[in-house]
C-alpha positions as CSV (number, residue, x, y, z in Angstrom):
1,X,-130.8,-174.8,-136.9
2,X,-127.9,-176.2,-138.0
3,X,-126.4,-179.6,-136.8
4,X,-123.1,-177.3,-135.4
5,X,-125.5,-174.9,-133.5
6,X,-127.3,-178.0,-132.2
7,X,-124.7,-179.5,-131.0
8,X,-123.7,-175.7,-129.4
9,X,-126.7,-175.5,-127.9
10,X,-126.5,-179.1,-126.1
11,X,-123.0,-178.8,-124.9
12,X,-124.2,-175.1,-123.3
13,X,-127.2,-176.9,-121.7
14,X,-125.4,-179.8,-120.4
15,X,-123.0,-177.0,-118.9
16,X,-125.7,-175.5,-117.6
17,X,-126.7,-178.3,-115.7
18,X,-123.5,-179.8,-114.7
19,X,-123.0,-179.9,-110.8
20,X,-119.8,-178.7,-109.3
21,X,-118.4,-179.6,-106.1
22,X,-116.8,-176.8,-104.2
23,X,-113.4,-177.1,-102.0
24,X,-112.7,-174.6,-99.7
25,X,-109.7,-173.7,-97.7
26,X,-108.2,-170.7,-96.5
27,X,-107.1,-168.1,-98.5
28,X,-109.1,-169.3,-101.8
29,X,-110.1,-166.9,-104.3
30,X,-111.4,-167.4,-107.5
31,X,-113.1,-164.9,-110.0
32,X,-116.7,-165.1,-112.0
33,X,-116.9,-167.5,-114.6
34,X,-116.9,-166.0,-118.0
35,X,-119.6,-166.4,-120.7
36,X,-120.1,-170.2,-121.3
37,X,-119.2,-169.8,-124.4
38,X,-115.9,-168.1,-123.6
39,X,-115.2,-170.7,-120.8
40,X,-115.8,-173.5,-123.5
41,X,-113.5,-171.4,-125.7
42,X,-110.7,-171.2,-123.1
43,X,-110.6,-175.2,-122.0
């Protein structure tokens, strides 16, 4: 592989694994996350 798709791959992974604390209140919505690599994209 190449050192940029390395580097892909370990950013996706550590996204993977990254923990997220939730906050909920009323009247909260949200929608499903997009493709890591299109939530990466859109950041």
């Amino acid at each position: 592989m190449s050192d940029h798709q390395d580097r892909l791959k370990r950013l996706l992974d550590d996204l993977h694994k990254l923990e997220i604390n939730t906050i909920e209140k009323p009247n909260l919505t949200a929608t499903k996350m997009p493709a890591p690599i299109l939530a990466v994209h859109d950041s």
